[in-house]
N, C-alpha and C positions, 0 to 999 in steps of 0.2 A: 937702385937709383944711381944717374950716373952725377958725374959733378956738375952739370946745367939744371940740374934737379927732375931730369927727366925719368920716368920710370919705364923699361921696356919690356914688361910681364905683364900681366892680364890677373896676376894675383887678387888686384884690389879693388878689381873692376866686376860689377853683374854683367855676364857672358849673356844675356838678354838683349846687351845695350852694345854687342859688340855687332861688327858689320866683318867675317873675314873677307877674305879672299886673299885666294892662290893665283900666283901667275908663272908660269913653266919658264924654261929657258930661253924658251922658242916664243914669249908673250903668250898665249893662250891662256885663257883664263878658266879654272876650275871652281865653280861655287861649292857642287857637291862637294867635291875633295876638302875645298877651305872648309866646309863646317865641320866633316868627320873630323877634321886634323883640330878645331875647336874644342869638339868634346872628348876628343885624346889628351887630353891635361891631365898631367899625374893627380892635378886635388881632382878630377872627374870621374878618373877612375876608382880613386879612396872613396869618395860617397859611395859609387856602386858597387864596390868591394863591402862595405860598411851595409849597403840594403840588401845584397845578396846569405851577406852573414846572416844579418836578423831573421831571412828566408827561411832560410835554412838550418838554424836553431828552432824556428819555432816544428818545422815540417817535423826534424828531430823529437821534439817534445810530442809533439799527434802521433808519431810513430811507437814512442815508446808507451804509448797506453794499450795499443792491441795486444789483445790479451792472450790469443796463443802464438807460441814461442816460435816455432818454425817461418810463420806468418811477419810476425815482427822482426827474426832476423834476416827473409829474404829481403823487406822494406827497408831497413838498416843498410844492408849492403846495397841497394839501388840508388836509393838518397844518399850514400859516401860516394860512389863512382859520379853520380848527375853534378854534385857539389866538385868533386876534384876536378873532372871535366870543365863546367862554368869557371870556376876559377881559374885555370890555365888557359883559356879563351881569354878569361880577361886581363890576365898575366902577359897574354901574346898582343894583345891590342896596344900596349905601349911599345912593346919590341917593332912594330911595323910602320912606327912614325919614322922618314926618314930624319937625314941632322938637315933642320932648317937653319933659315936666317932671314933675319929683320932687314927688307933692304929698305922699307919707307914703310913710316907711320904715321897719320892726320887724327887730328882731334876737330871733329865738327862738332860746334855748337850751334844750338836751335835760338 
């Protein structure tokens, strides 16, 4: 929050109610762009880190009931390589935000 008591995060806001948009250097306007870069928020990425885990825990859990061994440890090593992969996808999807900046913000009310 700055000293005018203005807040310029999107922390404390439902991202439902939010309207982005992007505009290039050149003016151009990108919607798609604005929303990806939306649901690039580090808390965005922690929920889907967070429902990928419980994924994948559970997948773990089904896994470890089959009952012969060969079988359950080629499933074991499939669902660790799928999980490492997903993960490091989602690890890379913050790395390719570039460094933005706030040049103008409106608050419209209904």
């Amino acid at each position: 929050m700055t000293s005018d008591g203005m807040s310029y995060h999107h922390d404390d806001v439902d991202l439902q109610e939010l309207a982005p948009v992007f505009v290039n250097q050149d003016g151009q306007s990108h919607p798609r762009l604005a929303r990806a870069l939306l649901e690039l928020t580090p808390d965005q990425v922690a929920k889907e880190r967070a429902k990928m885990e419980r994924y994948y825990r559970q997948q773990e859990s089904a896994v470890a009931q089959i009952a012969i061994e060969n079988i359950r440890q080629a499933k074991q090593r499939e669902l660790l390589e799928r999980r490492h992969t997903d993960l490091s996808a989602l690890d890379r999807r913050l790395t390719l935000v570039p460094d933005l900046a706030v040049v103008g913000m409106a608050l419209v009310t209904r």
